[in-house]
C-alpha positions as CSV (number, residue, x, y, z in Angstrom):
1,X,224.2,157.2,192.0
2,X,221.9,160.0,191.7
3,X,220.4,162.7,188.8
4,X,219.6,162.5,184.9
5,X,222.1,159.6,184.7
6,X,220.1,157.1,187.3
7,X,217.1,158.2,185.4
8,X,218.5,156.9,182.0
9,X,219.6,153.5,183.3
10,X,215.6,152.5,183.5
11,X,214.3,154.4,180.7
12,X,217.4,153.2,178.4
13,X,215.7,150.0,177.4
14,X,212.4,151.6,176.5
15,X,214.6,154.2,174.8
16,X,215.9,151.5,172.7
17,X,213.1,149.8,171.6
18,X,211.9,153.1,170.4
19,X,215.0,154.3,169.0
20,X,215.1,151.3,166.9
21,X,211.2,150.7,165.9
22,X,211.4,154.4,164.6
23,X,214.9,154.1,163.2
24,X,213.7,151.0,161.3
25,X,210.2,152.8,160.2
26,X,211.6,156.0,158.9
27,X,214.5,154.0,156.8
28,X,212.0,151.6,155.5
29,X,209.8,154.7,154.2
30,X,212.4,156.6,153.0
31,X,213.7,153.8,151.0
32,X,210.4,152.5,149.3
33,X,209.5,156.4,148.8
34,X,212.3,156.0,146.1
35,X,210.7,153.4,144.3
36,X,207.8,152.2,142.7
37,X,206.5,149.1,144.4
38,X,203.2,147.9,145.3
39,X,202.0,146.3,148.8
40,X,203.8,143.0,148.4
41,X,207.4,144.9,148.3
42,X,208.3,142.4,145.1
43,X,209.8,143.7,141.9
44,X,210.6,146.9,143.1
45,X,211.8,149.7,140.2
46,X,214.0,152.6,141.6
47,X,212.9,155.9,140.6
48,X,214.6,158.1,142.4
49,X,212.7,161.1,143.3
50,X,210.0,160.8,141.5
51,X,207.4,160.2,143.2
52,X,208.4,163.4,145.3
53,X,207.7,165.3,142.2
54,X,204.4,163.5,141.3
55,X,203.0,163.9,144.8
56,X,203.7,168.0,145.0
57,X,202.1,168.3,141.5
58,X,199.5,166.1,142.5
59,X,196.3,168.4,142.4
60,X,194.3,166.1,144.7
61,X,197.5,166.3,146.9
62,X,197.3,169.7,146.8
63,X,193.8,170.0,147.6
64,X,194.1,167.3,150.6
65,X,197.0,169.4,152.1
66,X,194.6,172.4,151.3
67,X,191.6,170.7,153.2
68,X,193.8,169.9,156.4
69,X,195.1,173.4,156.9
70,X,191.9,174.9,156.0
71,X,189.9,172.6,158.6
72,X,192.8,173.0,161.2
73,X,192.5,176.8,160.9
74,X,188.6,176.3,161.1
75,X,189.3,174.6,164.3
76,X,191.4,176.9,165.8
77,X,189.3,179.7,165.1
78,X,186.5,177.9,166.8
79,X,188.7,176.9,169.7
80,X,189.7,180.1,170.3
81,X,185.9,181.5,170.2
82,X,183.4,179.2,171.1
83,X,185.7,176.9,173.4
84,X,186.7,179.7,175.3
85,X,183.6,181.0,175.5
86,X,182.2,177.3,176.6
87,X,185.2,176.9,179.3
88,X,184.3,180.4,180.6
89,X,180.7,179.1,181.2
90,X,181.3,175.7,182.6
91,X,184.2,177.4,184.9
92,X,181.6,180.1,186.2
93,X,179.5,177.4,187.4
94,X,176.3,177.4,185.1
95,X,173.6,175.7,185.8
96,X,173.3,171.8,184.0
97,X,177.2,172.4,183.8
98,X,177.6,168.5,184.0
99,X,175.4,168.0,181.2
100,X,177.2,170.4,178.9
101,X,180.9,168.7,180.3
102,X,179.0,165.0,179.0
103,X,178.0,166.8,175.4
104,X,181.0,168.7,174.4
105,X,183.6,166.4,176.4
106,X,182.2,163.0,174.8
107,X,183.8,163.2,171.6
108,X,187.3,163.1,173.4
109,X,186.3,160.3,175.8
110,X,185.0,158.1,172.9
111,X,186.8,156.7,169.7
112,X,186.4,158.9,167.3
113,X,185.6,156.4,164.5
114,X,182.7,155.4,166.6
115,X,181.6,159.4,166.7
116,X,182.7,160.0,162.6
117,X,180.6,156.5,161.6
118,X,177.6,157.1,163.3
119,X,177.7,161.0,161.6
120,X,178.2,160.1,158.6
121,X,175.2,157.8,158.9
122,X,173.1,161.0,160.0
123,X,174.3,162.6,156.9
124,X,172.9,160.2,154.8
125,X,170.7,161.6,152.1
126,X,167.4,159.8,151.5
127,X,167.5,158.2,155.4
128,X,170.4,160.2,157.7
129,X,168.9,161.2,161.1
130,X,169.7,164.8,159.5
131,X,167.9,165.0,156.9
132,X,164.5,163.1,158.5
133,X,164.6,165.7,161.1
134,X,164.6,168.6,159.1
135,X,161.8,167.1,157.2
136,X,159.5,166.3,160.5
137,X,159.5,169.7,161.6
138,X,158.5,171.1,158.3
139,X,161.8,172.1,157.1
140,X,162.2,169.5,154.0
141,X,164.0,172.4,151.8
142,X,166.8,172.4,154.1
143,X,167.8,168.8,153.3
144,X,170.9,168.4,151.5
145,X,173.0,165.9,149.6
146,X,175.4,166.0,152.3
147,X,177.8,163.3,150.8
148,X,176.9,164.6,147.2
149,X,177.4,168.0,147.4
150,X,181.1,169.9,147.8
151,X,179.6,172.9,149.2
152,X,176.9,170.2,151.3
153,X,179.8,168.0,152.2
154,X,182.2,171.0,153.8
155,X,179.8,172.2,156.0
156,X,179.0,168.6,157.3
157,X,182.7,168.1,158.4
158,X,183.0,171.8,159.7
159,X,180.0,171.0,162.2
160,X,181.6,167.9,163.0
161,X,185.4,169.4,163.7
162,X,183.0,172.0,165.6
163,X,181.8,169.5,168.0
164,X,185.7,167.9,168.9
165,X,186.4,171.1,170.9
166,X,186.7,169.0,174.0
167,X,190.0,169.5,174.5
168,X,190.7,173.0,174.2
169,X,187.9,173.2,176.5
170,X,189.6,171.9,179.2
171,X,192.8,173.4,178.9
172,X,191.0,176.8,179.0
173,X,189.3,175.5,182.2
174,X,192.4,174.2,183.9
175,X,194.3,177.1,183.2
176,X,191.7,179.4,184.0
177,X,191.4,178.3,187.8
178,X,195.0,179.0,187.9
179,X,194.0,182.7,187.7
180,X,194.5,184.9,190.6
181,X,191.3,185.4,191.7
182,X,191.8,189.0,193.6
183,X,192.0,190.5,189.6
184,X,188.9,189.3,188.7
185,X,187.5,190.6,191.7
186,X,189.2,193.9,191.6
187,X,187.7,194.3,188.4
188,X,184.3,193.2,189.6
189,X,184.6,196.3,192.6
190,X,185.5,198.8,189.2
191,X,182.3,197.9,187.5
192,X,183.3,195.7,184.7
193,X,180.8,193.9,183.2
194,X,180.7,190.4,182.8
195,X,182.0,190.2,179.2
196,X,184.4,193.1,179.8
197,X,186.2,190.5,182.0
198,X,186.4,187.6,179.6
199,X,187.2,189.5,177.3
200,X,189.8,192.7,178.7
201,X,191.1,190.5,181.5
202,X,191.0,186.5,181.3
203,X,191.2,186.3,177.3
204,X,194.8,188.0,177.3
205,X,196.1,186.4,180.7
206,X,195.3,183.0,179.1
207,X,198.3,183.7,176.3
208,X,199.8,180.8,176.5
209,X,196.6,178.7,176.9
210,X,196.2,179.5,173.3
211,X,199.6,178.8,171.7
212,X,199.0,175.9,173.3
213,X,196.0,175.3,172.4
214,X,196.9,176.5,168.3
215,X,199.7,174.6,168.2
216,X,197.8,171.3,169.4
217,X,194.5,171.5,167.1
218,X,197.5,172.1,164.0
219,X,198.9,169.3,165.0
220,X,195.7,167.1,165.9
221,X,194.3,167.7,163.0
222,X,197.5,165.8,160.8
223,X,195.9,162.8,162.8
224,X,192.4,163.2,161.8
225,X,192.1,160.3,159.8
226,X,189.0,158.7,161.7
227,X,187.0,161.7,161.4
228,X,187.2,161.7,157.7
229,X,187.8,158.8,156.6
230,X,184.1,157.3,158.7
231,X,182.0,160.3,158.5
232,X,182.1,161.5,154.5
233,X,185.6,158.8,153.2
234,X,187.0,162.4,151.5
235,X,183.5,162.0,149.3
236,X,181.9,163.4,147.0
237,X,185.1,162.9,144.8
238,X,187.8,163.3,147.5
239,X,186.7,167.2,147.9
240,X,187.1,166.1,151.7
241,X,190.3,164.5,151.8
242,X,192.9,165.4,154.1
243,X,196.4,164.4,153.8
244,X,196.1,161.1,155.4
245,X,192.9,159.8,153.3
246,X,194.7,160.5,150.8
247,X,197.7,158.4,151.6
248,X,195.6,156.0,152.5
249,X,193.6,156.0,149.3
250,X,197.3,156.2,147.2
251,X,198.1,152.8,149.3
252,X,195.5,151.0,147.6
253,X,196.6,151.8,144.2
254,X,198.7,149.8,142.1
255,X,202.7,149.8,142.6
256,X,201.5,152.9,144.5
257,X,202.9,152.4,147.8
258,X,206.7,154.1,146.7
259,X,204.1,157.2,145.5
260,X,202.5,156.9,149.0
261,X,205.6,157.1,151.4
262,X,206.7,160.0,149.3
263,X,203.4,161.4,150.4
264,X,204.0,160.4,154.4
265,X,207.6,162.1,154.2
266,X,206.6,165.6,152.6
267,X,203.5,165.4,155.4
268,X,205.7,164.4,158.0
269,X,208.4,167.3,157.5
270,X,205.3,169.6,157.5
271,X,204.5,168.1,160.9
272,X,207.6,168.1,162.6
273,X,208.4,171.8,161.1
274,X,204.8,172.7,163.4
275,X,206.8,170.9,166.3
276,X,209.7,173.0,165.9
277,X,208.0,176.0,166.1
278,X,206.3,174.9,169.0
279,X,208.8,174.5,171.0
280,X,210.6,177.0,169.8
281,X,207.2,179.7,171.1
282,X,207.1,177.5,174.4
283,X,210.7,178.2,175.4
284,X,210.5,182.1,174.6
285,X,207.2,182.1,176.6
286,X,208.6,180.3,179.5
């Protein structure tokens, strides 16, 4: 017995297990999402959708659903700027090109709760690495309440998103040695510069480099929990949450847990709309 169906036979347990662990997860959340119940599960009150309708008027929701898209559009901006322009380099063979693979690759080689903790220990305000260095060289004024400050605060976690671009970076440099080589040297014969190349030639043959890489940093950054949550914990005043420090947060309240798989649900349909649409852009592409 050959084809998809002799496949099936060995993944069908593993396809079970799963099938059931998820069944089981989403129909526990979407059944304590309709009540009010707190973390022992006792004495539950059904209130129907509710807590639906308390989370979308939520204005901390709001601003954590805010923060996530904002960051993740951040992100992809960055990606599609500076990580190119990063791959570009390393793939051209620049010199120390090892050393800038070990500082921009790290942070996807390394949990990121170790990275977020020890950066938001640099961030600190009286002793953070940050702060003492700008003082040492005679730039005190500089120093910030980085965990105090909104303003302070969102340019500490932009630099930080900033400095996870190690995976776009190497799907730009996969892709990129996957480029016929005889148009970048046709182009070299013709007299185009350097930048005319990246930009005129590689940038638009790596399309769908960059849906991918979108699509993946939108999704990704659903999951940055660990990057908030260790480096500024959604502080001052959860002006940095994103949607799953706030979840989190919402779990620890009391008979909040109902309020907090309402939250999960409305942030998981948001997710898996994303994941429709990128399959959706991979198929007409392919």
């Amino acid at each position: 017995m050959r084809g998809p169906w002799f496949a099936l036979i060995f993944l069908a347990p593993l396809l079970l297990f799963y099938s059931v662990y998820f069944l089981y997860s989403f129909g526990i959340l979407g059944m304590v999402s309709t009540q009010q119940v707190g973390l022992t599960f006792r004495n539950a009150v059904d209130v129907g959708l509710q807590n639906f309708q308390l989370v979308l008027t939520d204005p901390a929701f709001q601003r954590s659903l805010f923060n996530t898209v904002f960051f993740a559009l951040f992100l992809v901006g960055v990606s599609l700027t500076l990580g190119f322009f990063l791959a570009m380099l390393l793939a051209s063979g620049v010199r120390m090109r090892r050393w800038y693979y070990t500082v921009f690759l790290l942070p996807s080689l390394i949990p990121m709760s170790l990275f977020a903790t020890v950066y938001g220990r640099m961030l600190e305000t009286r002793d953070g690495a940050i702060n003492e260095a700008l003082r040492s060289i005679g730039l005190g004024f500089l120093a910030q309440d980085w965990l105090g400050d909104p303003t302070a605060a969102y340019i500490g976690v932009l630099v930080l998103f900033t400095y996870t671009i190690g995976l776009p970076i190497m799907y730009y440099t996969t892709d990129v040695a996957q480029v016929n080589a005889s148009i970048v040297e046709s182009a070299t014969l013709d007299g185009a510069t350097v930048w005319q190349i990246y930009r005129i030639i590689l940038y638009p043959l790596l399309k769908s480099t960059h849906i991918t890489v979108l699509l993946s940093v939108i999704l990704g950054s659903f999951r940055s929990f660990d990057i908030i949550f260790f480096s500024t914990a959604g502080q001052p005043g959860g002006r940095t949450d994103i949607t799953g420090t706030y979840i989190y947060s919402a779990t620890l309240g009391i008979d909040r847990v109902g309020f907090a798989a309402a939250a999960s649900i409305i942030v998981l349909v948001i997710a898996l709309t994303i994941s429709i649409i990128q399959i959706f852009v991979r198929r007409r592409m392919s």
